[in-house]
C-alpha positions as CSV (number, residue, x, y, z in Angstrom):
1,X,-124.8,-72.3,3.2
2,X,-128.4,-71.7,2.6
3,X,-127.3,-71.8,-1.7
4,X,-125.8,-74.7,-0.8
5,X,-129.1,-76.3,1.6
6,X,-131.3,-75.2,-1.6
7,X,-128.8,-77.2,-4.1
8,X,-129.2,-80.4,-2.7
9,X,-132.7,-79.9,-1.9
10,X,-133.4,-79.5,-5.7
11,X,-130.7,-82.4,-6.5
12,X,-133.0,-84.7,-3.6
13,X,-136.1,-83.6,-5.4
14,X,-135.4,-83.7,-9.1
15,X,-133.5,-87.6,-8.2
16,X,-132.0,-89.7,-11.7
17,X,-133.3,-86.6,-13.9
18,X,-131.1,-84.5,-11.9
19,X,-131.0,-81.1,-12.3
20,X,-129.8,-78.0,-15.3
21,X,-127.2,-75.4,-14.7
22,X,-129.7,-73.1,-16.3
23,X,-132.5,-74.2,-14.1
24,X,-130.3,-73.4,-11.5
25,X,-129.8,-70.0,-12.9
26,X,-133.4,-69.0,-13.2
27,X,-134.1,-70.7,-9.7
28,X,-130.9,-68.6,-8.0
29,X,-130.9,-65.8,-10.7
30,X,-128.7,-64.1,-7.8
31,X,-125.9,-66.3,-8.8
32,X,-123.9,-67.0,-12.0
33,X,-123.1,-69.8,-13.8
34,X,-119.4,-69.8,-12.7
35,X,-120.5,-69.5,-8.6
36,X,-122.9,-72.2,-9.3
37,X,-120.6,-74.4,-10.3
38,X,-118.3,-73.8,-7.6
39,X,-121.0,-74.5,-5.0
40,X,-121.7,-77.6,-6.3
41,X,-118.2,-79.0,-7.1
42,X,-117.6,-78.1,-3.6
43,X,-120.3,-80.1,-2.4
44,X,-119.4,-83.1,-4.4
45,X,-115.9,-83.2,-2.9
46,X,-117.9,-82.9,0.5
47,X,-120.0,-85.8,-0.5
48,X,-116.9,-87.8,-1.0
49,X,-115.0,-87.3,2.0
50,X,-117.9,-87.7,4.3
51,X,-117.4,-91.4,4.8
52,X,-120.6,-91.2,6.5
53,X,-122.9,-90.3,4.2
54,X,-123.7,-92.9,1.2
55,X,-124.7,-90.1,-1.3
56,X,-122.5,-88.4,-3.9
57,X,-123.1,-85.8,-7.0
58,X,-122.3,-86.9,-10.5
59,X,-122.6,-84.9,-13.3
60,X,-124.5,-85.2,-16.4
61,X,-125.2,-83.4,-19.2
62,X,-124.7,-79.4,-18.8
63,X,-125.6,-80.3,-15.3
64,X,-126.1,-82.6,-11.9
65,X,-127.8,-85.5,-10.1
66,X,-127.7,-86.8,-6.5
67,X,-126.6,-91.1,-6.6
68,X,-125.5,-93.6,-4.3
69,X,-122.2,-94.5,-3.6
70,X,-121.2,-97.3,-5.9
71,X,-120.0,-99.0,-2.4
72,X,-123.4,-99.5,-2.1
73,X,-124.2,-101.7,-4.4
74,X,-124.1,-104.8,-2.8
75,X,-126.7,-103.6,0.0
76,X,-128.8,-102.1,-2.6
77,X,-128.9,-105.5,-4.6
78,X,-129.3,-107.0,-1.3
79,X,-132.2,-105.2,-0.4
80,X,-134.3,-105.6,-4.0
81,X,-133.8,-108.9,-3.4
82,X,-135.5,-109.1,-0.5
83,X,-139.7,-110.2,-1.5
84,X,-142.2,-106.9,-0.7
85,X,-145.6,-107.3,0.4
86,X,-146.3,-104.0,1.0
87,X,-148.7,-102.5,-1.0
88,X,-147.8,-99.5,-3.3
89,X,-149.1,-96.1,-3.1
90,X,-151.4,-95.1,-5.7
91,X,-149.2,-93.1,-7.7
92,X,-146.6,-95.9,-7.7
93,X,-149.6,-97.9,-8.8
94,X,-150.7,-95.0,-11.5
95,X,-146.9,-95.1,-12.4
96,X,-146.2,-98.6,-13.1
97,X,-149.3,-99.2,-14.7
98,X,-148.4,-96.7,-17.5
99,X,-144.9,-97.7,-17.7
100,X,-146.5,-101.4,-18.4
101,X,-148.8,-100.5,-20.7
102,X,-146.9,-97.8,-22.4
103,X,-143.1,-98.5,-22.0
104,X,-141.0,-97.6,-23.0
105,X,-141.9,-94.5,-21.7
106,X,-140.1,-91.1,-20.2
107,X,-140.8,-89.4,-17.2
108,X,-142.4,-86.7,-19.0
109,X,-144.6,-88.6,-20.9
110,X,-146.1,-90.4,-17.7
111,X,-146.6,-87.0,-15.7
112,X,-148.3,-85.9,-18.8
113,X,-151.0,-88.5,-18.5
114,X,-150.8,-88.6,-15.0
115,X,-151.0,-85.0,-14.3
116,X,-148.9,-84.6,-11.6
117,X,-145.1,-85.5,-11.1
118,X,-143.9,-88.9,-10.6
119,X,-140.0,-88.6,-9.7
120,X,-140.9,-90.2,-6.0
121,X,-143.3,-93.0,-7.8
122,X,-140.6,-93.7,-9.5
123,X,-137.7,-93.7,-7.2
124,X,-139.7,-96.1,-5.2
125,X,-140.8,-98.6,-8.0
126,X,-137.2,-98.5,-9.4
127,X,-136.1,-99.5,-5.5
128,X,-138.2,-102.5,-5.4
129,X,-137.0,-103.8,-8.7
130,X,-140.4,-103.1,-10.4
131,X,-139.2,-101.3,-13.2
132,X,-135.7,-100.7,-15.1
133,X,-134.7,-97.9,-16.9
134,X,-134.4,-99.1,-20.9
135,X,-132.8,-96.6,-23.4
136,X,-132.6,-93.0,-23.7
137,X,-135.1,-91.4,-25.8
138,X,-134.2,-89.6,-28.9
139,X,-133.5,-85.9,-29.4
140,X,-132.6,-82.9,-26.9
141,X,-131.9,-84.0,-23.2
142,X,-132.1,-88.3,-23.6
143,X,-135.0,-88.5,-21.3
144,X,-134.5,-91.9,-19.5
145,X,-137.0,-94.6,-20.7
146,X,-138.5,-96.8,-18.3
147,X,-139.9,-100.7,-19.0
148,X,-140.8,-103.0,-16.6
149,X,-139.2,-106.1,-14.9
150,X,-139.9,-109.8,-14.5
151,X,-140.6,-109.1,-10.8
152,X,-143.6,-106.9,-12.0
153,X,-145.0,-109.8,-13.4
154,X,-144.0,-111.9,-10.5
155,X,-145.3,-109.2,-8.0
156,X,-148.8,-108.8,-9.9
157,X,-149.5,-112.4,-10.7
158,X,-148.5,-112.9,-14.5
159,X,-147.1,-115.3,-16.3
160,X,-146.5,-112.5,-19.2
161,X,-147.5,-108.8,-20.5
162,X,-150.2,-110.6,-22.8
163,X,-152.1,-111.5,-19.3
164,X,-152.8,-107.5,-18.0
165,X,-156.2,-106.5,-18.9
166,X,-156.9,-104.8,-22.4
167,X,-156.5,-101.2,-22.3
168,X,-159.0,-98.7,-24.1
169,X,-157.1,-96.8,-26.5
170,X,-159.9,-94.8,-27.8
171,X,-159.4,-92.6,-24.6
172,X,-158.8,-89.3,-25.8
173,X,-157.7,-87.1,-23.0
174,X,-155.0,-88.1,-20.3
175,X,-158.0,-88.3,-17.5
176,X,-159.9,-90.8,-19.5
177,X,-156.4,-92.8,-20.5
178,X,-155.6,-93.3,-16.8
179,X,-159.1,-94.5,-15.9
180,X,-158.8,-97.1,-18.3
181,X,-155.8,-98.7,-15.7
182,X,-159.0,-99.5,-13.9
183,X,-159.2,-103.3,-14.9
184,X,-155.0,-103.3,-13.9
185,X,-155.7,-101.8,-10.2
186,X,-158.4,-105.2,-9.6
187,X,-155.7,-107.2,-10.9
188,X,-153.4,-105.9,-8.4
189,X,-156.1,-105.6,-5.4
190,X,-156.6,-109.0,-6.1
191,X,-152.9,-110.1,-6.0
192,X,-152.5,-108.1,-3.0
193,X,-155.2,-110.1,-1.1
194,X,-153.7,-113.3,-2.2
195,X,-150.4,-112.4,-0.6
196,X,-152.4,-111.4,2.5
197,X,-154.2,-115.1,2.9
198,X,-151.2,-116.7,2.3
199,X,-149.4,-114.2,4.5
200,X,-151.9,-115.2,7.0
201,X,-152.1,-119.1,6.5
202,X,-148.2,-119.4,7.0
203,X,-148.9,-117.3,10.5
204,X,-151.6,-120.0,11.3
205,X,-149.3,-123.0,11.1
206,X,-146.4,-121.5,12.6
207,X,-148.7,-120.7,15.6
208,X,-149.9,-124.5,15.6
């Protein structure tokens, strides 16, 4: 059971990249190939007969990710539908921001300037219908590519991509590339206070 506990928590944290056999292997190097596998096809019947749960494992290439349900698409649609105010984290901001001005882009290539991981950035821009996944990218393991939406435009105040702010290219080192997304965040901050006033405006004349 505790193999098992382990197994989903990597599928949870690893989301649409999903996870290796072999990484499994040198994570659980207590346990073959063949007992890994039977773990986790035993856990993806689980996943299917547990009416309650909305999560199911599908495989992909030499290997395993944690999805939805396809029953759930309709509530899923239903709920990216649905107009967000909230305002985004800074690593969802980070993340979109380089996916804007870099897509398409992998989720390698966005930790790599980022410096840190992104899978939860972009599990949560992917939610609000922010950004799409594009293509695959050439060569070993068809990393995912990301691009933005028309809601991002929508969501940030754009007509177009020609409207974001120019980004210095000379930047040399991945520090310096973020900090040019400077000139995007003000954009945003500025959209986010818009939505605010208005937010506040349409409280005022209900109350009257």
């Amino acid at each position: 059971m505790k193999k098992r506990s382990i197994i989903e928590g990597l599928l949870y944290l690893t989301g649409e990249e999903g996870i290796d056999l072999n990484q499994l292997e040198k994570i659980l190097p207590d346990t073959s190939a063949q007992e890994l596998r039977r773990l986790v096809e035993s856990m993806k019947q689980d996943y299917l007969d547990n009416n309650a749960s909305g999560l199911m494992i599908t495989d992909k290439p030499d290997g395993y990710r944690l999805t939805t349900k396809p029953e759930l698409i309709p509530y899923i649609e239903k709920m990216a539908s649905i107009p967000k105010a909230t305002p985004l984290s800074q690593a969802a901001l980070e993340t979109v921001a380089i996916i804007a001005y870099k897509q398409p882009v992998s989720r390698v290539t966005i930790d790599e300037i980022r410096g840190v991981k992104s899978e939860r950035a972009l599990h949560t821009l992917l939610l609000k219908g922010l950004i799409k996944e594009v293509g695959r990218a050439e060569g070993a393991g068809r990393a995912i590519l990301y691009g933005v939406t028309s809601l991002f435009l929508d969501y940030f105040g754009f007509h177009s991509l020609n409207e974001m702010p120019p980004l210095f290219e000379a930047a040399s080192q991945p520090n310096e590339q973020l900090d040019a997304y400077d000139l995007f965040y003000d954009k945003y901050k500025e959209t986010v206070e818009n939505l605010k006033r208005t937010e506040n405006k349409d409280e005022q004349i209900v109350s009257e």
